[in-house]
Each structure stands twice: as structure tokens, then as C-alpha cells.
Backbone bond lengths (Angstrom), bond angles and torsions (degrees), N, CA, C in turn:
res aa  C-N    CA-C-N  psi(-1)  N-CA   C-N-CA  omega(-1)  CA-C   N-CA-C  phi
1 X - - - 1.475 - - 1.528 108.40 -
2 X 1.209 105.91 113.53 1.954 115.60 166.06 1.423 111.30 -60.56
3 X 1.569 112.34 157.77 1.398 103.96 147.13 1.338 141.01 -54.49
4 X 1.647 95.71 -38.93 1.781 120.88 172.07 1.729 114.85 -37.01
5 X 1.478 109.05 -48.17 1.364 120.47 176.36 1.439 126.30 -36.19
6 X 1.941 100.91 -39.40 1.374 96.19 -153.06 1.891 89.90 -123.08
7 X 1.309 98.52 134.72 1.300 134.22 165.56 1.706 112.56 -47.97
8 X 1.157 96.13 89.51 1.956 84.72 -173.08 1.787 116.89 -69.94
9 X 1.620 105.37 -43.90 1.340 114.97 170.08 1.671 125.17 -64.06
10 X 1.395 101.77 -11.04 1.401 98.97 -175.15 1.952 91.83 -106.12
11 X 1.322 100.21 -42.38 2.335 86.20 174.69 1.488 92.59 -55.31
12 X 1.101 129.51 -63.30 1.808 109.69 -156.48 1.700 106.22 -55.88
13 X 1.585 125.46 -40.84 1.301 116.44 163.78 1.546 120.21 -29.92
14 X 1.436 115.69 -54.43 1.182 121.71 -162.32 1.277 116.04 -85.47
15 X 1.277 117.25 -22.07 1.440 130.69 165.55 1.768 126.33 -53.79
16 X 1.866 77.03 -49.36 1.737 103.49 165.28 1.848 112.08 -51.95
17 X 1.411 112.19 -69.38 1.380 125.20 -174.81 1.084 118.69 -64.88
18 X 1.260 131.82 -27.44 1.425 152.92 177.66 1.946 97.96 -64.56
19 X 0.926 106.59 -53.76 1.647 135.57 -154.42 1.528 87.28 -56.09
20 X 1.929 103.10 -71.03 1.502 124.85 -178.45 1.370 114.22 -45.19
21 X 1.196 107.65 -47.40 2.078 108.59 -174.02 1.303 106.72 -67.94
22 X 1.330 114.30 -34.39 1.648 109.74 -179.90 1.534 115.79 -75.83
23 X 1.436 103.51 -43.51 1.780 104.38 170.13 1.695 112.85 -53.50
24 X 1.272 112.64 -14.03 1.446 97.04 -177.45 1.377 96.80 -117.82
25 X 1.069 117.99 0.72 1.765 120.20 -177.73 1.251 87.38 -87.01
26 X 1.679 147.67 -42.20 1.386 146.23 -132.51 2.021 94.72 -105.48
27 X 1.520 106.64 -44.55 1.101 115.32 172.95 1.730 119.17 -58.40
28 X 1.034 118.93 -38.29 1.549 148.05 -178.42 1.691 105.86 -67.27
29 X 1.527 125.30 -39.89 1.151 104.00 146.73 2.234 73.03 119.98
30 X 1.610 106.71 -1.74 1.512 97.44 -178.36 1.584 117.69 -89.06
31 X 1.116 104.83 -16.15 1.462 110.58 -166.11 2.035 109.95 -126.37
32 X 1.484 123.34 127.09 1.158 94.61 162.14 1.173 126.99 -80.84
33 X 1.529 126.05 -151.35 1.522 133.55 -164.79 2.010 89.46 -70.65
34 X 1.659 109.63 -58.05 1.739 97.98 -169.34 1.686 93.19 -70.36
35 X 1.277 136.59 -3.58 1.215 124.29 -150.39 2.088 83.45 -88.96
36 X 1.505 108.22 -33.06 1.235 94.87 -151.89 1.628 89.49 -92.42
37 X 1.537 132.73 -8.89 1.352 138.68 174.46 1.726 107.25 -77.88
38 X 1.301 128.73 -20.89 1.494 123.47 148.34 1.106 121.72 -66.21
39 X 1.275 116.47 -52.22 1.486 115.14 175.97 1.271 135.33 -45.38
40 X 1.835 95.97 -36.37 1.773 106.41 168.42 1.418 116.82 -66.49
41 X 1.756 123.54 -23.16 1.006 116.03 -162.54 1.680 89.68 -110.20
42 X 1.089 136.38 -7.04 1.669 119.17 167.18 1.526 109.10 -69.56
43 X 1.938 109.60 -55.53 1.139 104.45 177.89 1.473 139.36 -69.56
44 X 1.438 100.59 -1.38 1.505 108.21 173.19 1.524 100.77 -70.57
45 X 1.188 120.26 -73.97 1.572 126.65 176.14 1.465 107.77 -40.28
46 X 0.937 114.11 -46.12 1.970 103.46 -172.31 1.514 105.90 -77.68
47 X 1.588 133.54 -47.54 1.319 120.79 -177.09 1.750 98.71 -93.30
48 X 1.171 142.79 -11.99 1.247 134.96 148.51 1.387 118.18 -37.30
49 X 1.252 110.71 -76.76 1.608 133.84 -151.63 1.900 101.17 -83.12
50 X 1.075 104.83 -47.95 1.348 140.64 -167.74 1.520 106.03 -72.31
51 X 1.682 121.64 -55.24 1.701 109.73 -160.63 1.123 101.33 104.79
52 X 1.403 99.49 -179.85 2.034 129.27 154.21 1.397 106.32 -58.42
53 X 1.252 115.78 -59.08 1.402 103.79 -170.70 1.576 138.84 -51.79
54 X 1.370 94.23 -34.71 1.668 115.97 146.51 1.405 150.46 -46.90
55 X 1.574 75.39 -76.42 1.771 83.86 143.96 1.043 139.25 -30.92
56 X 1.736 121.07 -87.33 1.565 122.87 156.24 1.299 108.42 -13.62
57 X 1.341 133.32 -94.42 1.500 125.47 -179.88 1.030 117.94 -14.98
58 X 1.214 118.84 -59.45 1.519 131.77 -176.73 1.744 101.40 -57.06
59 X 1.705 133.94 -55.50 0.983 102.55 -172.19 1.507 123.38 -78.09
60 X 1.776 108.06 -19.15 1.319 122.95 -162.33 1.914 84.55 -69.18
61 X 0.791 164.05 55.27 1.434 175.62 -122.70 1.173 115.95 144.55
62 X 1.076 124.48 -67.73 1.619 113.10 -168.16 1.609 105.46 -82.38
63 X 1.841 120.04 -31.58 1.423 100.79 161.49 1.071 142.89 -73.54
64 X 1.042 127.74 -34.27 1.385 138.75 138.89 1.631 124.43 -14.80
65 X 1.198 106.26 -65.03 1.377 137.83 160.40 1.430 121.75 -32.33
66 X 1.211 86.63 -71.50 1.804 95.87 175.23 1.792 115.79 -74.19
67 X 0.944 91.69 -30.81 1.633 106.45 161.84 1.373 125.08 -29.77
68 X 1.640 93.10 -78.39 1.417 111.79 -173.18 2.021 93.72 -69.45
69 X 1.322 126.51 -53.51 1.621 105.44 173.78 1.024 129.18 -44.56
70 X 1.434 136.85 -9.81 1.420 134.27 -170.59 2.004 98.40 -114.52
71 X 1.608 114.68 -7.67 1.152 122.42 170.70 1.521 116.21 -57.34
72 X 1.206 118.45 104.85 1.909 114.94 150.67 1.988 84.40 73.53
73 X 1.184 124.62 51.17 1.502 149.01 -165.89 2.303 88.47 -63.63
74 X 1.341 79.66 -64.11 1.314 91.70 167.39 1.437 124.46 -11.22
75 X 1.218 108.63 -93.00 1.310 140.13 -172.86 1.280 110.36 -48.08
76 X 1.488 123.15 -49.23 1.460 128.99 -165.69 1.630 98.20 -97.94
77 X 1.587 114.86 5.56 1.571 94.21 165.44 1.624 120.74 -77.14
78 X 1.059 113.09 -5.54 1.630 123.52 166.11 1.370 108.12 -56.17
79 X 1.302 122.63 -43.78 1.259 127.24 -175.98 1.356 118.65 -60.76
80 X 1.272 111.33 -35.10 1.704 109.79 -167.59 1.103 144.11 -41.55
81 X 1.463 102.22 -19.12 1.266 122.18 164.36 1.343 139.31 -47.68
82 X 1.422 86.24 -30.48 1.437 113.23 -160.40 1.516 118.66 -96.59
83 X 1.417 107.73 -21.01 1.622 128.89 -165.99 2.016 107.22 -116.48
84 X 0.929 115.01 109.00 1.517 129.64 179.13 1.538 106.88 -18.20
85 X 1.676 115.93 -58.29 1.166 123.85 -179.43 1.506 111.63 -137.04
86 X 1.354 112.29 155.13 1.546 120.90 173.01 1.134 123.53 -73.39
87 X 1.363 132.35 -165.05 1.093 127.28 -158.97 1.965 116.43 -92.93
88 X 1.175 116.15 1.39 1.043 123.94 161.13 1.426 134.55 -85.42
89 X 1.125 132.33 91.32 1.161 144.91 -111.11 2.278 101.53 -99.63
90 X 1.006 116.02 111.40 1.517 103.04 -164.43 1.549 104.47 -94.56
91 X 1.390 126.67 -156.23 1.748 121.56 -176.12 0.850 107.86 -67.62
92 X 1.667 125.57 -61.50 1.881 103.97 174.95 1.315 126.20 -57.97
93 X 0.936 127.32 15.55 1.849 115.80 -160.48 1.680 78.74 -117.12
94 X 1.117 116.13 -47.94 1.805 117.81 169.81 1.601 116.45 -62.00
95 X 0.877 111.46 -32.10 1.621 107.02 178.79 1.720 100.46 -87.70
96 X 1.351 105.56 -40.08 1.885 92.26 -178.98 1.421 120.40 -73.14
97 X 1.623 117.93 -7.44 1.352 110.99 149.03 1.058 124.06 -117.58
98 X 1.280 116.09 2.73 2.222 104.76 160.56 1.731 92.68 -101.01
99 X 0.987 118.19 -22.96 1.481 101.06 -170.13 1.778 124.05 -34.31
100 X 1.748 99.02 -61.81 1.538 97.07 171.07 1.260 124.11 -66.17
101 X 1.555 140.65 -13.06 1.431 148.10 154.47 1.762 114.46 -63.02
102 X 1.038 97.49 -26.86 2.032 106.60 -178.08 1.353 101.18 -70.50
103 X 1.455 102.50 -52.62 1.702 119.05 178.60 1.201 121.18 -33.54
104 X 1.662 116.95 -55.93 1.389 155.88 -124.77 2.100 84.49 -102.57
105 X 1.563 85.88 -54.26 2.024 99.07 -179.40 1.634 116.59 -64.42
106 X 1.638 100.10 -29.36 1.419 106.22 -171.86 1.240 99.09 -55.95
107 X 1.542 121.03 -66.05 1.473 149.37 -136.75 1.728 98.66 -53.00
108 X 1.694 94.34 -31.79 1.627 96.82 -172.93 1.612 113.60 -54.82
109 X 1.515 104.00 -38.59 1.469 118.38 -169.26 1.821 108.20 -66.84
110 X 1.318 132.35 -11.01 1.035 124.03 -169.16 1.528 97.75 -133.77
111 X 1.248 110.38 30.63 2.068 107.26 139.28 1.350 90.36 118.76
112 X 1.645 133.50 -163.87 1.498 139.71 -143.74 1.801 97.87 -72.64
113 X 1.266 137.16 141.43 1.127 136.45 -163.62 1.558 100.98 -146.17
114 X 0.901 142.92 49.23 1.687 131.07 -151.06 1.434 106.96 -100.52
115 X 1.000 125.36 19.49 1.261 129.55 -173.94 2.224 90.04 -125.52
116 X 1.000 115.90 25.84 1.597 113.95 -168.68 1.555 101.27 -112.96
117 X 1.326 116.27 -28.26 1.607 102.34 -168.90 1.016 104.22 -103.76
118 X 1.672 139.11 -0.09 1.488 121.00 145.03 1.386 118.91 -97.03
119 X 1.377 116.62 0.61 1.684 100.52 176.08 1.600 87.38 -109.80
120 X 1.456 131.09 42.52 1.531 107.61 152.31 1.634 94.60 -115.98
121 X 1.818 104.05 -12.03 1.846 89.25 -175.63 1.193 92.66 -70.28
122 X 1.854 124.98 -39.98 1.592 122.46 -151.93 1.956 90.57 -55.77
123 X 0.935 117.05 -46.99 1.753 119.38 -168.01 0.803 115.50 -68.90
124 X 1.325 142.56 -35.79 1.582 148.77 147.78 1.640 101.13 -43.12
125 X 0.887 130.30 -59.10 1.439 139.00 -134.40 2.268 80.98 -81.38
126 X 1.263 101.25 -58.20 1.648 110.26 -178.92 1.620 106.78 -34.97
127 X 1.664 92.74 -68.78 2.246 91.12 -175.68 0.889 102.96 -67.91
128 X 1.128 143.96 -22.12 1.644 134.71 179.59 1.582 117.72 -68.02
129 X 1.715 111.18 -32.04 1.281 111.40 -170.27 1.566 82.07 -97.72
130 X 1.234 141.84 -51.05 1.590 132.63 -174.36 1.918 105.89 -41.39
131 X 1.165 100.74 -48.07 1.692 98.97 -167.55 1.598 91.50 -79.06
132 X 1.140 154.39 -49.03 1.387 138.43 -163.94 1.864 105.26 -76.65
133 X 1.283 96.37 -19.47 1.647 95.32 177.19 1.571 103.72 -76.05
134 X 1.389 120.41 -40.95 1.648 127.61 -174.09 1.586 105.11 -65.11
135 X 1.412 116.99 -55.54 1.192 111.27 -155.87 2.053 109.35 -92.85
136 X 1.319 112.45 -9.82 1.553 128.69 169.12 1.431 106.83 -75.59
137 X 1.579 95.81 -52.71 1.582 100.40 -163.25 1.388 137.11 -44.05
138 X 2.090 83.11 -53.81 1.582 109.55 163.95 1.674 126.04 -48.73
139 X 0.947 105.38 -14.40 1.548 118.16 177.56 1.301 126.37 -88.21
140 X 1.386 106.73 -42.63 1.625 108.88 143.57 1.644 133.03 17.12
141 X 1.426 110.31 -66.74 1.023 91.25 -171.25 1.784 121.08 121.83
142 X 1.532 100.80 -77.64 1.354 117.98 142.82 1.287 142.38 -77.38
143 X 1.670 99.38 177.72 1.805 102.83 -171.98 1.313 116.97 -85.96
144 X 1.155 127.00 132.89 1.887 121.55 -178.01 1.704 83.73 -76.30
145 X 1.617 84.16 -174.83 1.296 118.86 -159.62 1.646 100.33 -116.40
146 X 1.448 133.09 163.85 1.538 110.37 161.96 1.297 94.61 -118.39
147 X 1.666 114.04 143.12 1.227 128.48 -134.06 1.848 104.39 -77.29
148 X 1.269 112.76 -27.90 1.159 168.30 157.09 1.995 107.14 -9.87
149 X 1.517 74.10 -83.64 1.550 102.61 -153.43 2.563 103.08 -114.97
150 X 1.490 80.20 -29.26 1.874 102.15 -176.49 1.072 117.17 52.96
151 X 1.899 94.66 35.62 1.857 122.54 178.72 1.703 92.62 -77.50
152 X 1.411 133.09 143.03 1.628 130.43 179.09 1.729 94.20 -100.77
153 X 1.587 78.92 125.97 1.704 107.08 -171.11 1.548 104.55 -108.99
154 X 1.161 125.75 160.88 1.375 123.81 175.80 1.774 119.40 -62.79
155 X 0.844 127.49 166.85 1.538 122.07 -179.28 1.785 115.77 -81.21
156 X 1.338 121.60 113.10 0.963 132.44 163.56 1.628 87.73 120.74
157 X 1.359 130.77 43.57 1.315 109.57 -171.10 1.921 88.56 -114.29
158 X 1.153 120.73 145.92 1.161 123.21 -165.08 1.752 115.28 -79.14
159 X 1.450 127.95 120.82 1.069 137.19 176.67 2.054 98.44 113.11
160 X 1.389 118.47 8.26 1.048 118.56 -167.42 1.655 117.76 -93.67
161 X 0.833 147.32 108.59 1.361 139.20 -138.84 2.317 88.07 -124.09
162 X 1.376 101.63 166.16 1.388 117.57 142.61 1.674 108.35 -161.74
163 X 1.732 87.00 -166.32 1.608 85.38 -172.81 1.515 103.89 -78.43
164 X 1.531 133.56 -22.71 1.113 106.82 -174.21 1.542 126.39 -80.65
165 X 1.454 106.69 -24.34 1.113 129.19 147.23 1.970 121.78 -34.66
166 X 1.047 115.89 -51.99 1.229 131.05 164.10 1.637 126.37 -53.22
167 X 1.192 77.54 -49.33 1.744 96.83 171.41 1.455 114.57 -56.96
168 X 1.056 101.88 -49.88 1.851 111.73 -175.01 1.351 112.02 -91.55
169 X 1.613 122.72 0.46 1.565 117.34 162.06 1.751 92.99 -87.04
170 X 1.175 119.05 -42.18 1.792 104.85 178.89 1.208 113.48 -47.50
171 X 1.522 106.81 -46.57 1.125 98.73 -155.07 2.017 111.68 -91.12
172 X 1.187 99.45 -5.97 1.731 102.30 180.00 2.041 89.01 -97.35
173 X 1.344 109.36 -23.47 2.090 87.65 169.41 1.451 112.16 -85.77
174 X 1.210 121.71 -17.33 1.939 136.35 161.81 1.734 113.57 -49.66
175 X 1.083 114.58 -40.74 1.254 145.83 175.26 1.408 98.59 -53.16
176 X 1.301 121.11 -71.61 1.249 127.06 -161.97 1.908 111.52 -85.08
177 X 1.554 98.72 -26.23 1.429 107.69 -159.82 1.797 92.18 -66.90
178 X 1.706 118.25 -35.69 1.343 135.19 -169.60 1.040 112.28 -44.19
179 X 2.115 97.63 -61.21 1.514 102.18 -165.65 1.476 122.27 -78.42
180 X 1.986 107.69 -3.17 1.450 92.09 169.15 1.481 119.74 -122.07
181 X 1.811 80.62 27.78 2.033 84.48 163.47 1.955 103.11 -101.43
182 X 1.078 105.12 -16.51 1.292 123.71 172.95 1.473 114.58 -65.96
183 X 1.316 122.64 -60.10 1.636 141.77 159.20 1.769 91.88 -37.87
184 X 1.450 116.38 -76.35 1.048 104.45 179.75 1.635 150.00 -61.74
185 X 1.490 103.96 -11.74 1.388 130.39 155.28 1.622 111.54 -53.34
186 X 1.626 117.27 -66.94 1.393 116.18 165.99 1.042 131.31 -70.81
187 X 1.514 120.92 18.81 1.645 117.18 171.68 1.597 131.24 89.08
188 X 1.626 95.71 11.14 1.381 95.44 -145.14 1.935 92.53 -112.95
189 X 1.027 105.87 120.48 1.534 115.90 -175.15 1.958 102.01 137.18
190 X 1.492 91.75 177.69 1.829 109.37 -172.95 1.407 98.63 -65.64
191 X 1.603 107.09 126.73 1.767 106.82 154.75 1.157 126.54 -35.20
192 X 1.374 108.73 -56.93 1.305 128.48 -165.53 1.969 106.06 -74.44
193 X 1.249 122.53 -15.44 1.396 118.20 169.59 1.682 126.43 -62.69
194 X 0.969 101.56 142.30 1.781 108.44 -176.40 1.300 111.67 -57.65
195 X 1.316 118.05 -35.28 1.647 136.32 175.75 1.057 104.24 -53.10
196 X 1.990 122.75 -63.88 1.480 107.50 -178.12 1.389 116.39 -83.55
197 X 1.505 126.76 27.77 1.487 119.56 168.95 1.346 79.21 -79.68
198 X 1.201 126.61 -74.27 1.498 129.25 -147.97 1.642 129.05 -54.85
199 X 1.316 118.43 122.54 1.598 115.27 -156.29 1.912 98.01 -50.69
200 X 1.271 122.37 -179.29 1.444 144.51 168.33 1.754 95.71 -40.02
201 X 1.191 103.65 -51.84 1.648 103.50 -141.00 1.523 113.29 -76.75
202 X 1.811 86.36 -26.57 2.016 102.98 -166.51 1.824 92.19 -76.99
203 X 1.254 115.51 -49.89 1.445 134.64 177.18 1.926 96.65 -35.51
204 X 1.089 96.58 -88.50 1.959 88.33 -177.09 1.142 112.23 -46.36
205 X 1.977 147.26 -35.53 0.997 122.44 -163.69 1.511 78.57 -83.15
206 X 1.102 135.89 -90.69 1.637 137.88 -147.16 1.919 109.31 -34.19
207 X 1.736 121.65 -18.72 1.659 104.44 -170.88 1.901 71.62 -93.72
208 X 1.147 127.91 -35.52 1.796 106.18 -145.27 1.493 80.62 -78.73
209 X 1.396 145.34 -31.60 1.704 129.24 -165.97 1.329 100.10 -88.75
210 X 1.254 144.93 -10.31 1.005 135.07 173.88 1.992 114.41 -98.04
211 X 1.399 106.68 -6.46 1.499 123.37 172.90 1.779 104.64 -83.88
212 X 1.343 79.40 -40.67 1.996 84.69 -179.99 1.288 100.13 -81.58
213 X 1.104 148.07 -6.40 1.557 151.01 169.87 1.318 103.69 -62.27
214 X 1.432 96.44 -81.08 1.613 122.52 178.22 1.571 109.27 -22.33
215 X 1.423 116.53 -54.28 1.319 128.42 -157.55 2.010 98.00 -74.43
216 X 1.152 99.62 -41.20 1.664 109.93 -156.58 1.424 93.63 -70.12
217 X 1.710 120.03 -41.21 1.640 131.52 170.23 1.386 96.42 -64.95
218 X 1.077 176.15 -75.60 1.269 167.97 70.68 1.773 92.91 92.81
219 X 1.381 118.93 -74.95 1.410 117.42 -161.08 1.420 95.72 -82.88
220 X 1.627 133.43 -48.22 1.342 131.47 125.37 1.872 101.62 36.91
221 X 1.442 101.73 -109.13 1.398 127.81 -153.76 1.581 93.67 -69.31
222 X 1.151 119.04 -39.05 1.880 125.44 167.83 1.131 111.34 -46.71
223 X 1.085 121.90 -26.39 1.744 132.15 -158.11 2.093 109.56 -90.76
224 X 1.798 81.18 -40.33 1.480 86.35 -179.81 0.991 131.50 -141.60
225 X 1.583 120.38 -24.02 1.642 130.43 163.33 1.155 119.64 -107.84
226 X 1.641 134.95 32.88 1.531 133.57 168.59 0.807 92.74 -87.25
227 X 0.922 112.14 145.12 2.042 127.85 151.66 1.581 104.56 -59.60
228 X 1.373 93.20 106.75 2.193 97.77 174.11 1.548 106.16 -99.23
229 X 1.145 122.41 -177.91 1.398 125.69 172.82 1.176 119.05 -145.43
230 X 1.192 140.68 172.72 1.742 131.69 -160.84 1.822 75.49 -147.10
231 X 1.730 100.26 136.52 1.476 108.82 161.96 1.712 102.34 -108.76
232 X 1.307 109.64 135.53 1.858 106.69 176.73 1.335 106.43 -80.89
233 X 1.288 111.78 -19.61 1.599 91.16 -171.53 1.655 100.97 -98.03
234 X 1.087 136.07 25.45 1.884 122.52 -170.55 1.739 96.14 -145.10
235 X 1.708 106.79 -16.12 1.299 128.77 152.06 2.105 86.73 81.33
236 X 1.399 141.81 44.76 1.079 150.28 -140.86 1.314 110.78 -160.50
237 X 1.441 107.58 129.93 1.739 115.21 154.64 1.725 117.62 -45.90
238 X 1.058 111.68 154.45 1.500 123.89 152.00 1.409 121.68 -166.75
239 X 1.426 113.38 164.26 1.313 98.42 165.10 1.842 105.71 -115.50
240 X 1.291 104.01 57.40 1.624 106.92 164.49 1.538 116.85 -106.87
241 X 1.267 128.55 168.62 1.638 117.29 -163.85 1.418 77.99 168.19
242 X 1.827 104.05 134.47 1.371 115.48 -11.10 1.564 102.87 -104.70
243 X 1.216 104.37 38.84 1.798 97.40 170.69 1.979 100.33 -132.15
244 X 1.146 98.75 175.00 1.560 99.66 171.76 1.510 97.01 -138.21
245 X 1.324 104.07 141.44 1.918 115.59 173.05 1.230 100.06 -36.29
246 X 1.124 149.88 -59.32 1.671 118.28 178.47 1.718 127.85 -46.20
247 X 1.593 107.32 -16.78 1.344 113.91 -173.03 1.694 122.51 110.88
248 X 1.757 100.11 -20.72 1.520 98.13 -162.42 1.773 91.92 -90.53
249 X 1.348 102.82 158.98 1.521 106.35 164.37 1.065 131.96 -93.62
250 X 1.733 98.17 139.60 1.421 99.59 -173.68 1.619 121.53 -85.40
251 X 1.345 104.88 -176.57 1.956 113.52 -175.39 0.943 101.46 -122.09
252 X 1.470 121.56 133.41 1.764 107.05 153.99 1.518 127.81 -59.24
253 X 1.437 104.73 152.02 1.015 116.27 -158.07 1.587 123.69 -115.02
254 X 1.412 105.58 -47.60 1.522 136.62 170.58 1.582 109.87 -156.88
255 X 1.727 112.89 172.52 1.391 113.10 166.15 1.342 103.82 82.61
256 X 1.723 115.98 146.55 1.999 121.33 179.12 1.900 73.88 -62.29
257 X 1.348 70.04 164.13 1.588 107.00 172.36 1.813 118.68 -89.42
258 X 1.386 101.30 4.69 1.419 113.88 -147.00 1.892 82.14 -115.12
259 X 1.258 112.21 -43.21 1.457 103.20 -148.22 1.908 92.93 -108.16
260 X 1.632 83.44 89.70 2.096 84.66 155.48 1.215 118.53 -79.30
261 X 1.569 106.41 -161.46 1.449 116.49 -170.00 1.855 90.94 -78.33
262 X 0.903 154.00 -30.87 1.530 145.36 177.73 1.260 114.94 -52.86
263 X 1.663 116.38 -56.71 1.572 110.61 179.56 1.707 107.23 -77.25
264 X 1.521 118.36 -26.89 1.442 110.69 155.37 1.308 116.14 -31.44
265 X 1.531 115.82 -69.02 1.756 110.49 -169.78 0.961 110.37 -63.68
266 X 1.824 132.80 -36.35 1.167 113.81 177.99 1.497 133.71 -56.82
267 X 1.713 108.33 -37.66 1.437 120.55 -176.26 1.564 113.24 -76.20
268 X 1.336 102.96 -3.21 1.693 107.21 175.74 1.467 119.32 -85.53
269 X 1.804 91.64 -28.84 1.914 91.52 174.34 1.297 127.30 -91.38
270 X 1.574 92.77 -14.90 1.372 115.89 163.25 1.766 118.85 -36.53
271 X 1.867 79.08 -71.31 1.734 86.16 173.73 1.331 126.69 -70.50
272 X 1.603 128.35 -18.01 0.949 123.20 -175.04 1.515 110.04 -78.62
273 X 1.423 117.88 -31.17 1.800 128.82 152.88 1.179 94.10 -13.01
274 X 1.792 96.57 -89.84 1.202 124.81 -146.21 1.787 113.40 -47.79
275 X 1.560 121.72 -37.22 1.039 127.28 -159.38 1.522 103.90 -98.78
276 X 1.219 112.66 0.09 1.648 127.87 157.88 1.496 106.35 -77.72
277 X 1.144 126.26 -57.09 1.289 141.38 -164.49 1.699 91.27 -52.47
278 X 1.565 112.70 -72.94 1.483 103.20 179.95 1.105 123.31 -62.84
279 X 1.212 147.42 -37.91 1.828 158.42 150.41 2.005 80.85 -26.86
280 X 0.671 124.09 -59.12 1.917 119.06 -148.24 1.779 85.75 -63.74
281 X 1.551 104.52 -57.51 1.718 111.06 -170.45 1.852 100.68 -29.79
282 X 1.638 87.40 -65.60 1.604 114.47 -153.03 1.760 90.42 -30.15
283 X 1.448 97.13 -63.37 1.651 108.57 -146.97 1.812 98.06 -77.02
284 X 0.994 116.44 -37.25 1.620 116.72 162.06 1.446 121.58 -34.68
285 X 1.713 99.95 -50.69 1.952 110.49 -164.08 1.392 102.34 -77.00
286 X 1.519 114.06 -23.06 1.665 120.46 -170.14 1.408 101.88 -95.47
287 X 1.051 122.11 -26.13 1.550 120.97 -178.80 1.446 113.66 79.40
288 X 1.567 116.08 31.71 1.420 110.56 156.11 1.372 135.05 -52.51
């Protein structure tokens, strides 16, 4: 990586804006103290490295996001039990969903990258549809399914999917797929990116099907390789360790011991990147 590469007036921008969203994300009650010290360092790299066009993604995600967690707060505190951490989001929970988008921004800084501005929407587009599927879903009403087996599991139990749940991962990776077929409608991103070969239209279906990917691999890896935990005294799954909100400790249960819900989100945007990246080839080599 040259100096030439990197945009000095546009990193201190992003450093700046990055800085601001977290001071009011941290004040707001969404982010803790490391929660809001990831945030400075995802969004530095994504609206640094990245632009506006990035950016946006980047916020149309985390507001949204944080949005829907502070939605009907009430209701889903029943759940807590059930979910590793609450809705205040700390450094890993920020790095396991900007992490694969930071990646995606880095790549720009170290020479031609054209495969970066649709696998950072596809990764945006994944946590965005995972968190609107978690925090909609639960509201529901009804029992999900596990994605797995389509045995009906209690609500918030990890790998557990339904349709309304479903509904709101389309529609929170739709969200994202819009604004960067939209970005790409006005011209706005690298010539040389795979994203702006591709007309408006191919761009939203390929980031929102590869966001709904992300999400379904997400409940996916919940279903069978998270690390779960059994509490003896509440007689219940979770994925908390090594205590559970009642206080007693939990045991493992199933799942590596290695992979929580953090490297979950990460490996979900991962794939949802990744499965943009080939969707972009496909429709590129055929000339859709």
C-alpha cells in the first residue's frame, strides 16, 4: 500500500463522522464505551476508504438496526435470556458486523479491488437482514421453526427461523439492495467495480438475495455449530456463558465452543459477500 492510495481529506472526514454517529450511538444507550471505539474504527475505514457510497450503507444498517433494538424494548426483555448479549452492542458485536464490510473498504487501499463494492453491500445487506429478522421476528407472536430439522422451538432460540421473521430479513436486505442499486443508478461508485457493470435492477436482486442468504446461514450455523448452553437451574437453552440471567452457570451443551453469536454474524456476511461476488460473475459472463 502507497501513500498515493489513500485519500487523506476524505480518512479525516470519516474519522470525523464516524466519531459523531458513535457519540450519539453511545449517548442513545446503543453502543457501549468499546462498542462506540469499534464503531469509530469500522466507520473510519468504510467512509474513509469507501466514500458516501459506503458510508450510507454503513449507516442505513446500524440505524435501522439500532432502531428496531430499542423497538417494543419491553416485550423482547423476556427474551434475554436467551440471546448472549442485549441490545447494546459492545467491540465485538461491532466488529462481527462491520468487520467483513471494513475488509471489503480496506482492500480499496491496497490497489484495483472490483469485486469490493458489491460484496460490502452483499455484507451490509446480511446483518441488516439477520438483525431485522431477530428483533421483528420475536414479535411475531408465534413459534419459529429450526431451520434445520422445522422442529417448533421457543422464540429467540438460535437457528429458529419463521415466516415473519423471513419477511423482515427480505425486507431489511431490500433496504440495502435499493440504496446501492440506487447509488448505482446515479453513477456514484468505481468504474472499474463489478457493482457498477451491473444495471440498477441486477444490483438489488443479487445484494437483497445474497442479504437473505447471509441471514438464513446465520440461523444455518445457530441450528448446528454455535456453541449453545443448557442452564440447570431455569432447565433452558441459551447462548450465555458462563453465567445465565438468573445467576446460575451454565454447561455446554452442543456447537464448537469457539463459535458464538459474534463470529456467527461475522461468517454470515462473509458468505453473503461471497455469494454476491459469484451472483455478480454469473450475471456479468451472461450479459444480463
Amino acid at each position: 500500500m502507497s501513500a498515493s492510495t489513500l485519500n487523506l481529506p476524505q480518512l479525516i472526514l470519516g474519522l470525523a463522522l464516524a466519531g459523531l454517529i458513535a457519540f450519539l450511538a453511545y449517548r442513545r444507550g446503543s453502543l457501549s464505551r468499546s462498542g462506540a471505539l469499534g464503531a469509530v474504527l469500522i466507520g473510519t475505514l468504510v467512509f474513509g476508504l469507501g466514500g458516501l457510497p459506503y458510508g450510507v450503507l454503513l449507516v442505513a444498517f446500524f440505524v435501522s438496526s439500532s432502531a428496531l433494538s430499542h423497538y417494543k424494548e419491553a416485550r423482547k426483555a423476556a427474551l434475554a435470556e436467551k440471546f448472549s448479549k442485549g441490545h447494546q452492542r459492545d467491540l465485538a458485536q461491532t466488529l462481527a458486523n462491520g468487520g467483513a464490510g471494513a475488509l471489503c473498504a480496506l482492500a480499496l487501499a491496497f490497489g484495483p479491488a472490483p469485486w469490493a463494492g458489491l460484496a460490502f453491500a452483499a455484507a451490509m445487506a446480511a446483518v441488516n437482514a439477520d438483525t431485522w429478522a431477530t428483533e421483528l421476528g420475536v414479535l411475531s407472536g408465534g413459534r419459529p421453526r429450526l431451520i434445520t430439522t422445522f422442529q417448533t422451538v421457543e422464540a429467540g432460540t438460535s437457528g429458529g427461523v419463521s415466516g415473519a421473521g423471513t419477511l423482515a430479513a427480505l425486507a431489511g436486505a431490500g433496504l440495502i439492495g435499493l440504496l446501492a442499486g440506487l447509488f448505482n443508478a446515479l453513477g456514484w461508485g468505481a468504474q472499474n467495480d463489478w457493482g457498477a457493470a451491473l444495471s440498477p435492477f441486477w444490483l438489488v436482486i443479487i445484494v437483497t438475495a445474497a442479504g437473505l442468504f447471509g441471514s438464513l446461514f446465520d440461523s444455518w450455523l445457530g441450528a448446528t455449530v454455535q456453541a449453545i448452553y443448557f442452564c440447570p437451574a431455569c432447565g433452558k437453552e441459551t447462548e450465555r456463558h458462563p453465567v445465565h440471567t438468573c445467576g446460575a452457570a451454565t454447561r455446554p451443551r452442543r456447537g464448537w465452543p469457539w463459535l458464538d453469536n459474534d463470529w456467527v454474524n461475522f461468517l454470515s456476511s462473509v458468505a453473503g459477500a461471497l455469494l454476491a461476488v459469484a451472483l455478480g460473475l454469473v450475471v456479468g459472463l451472461t450479459g444480463s
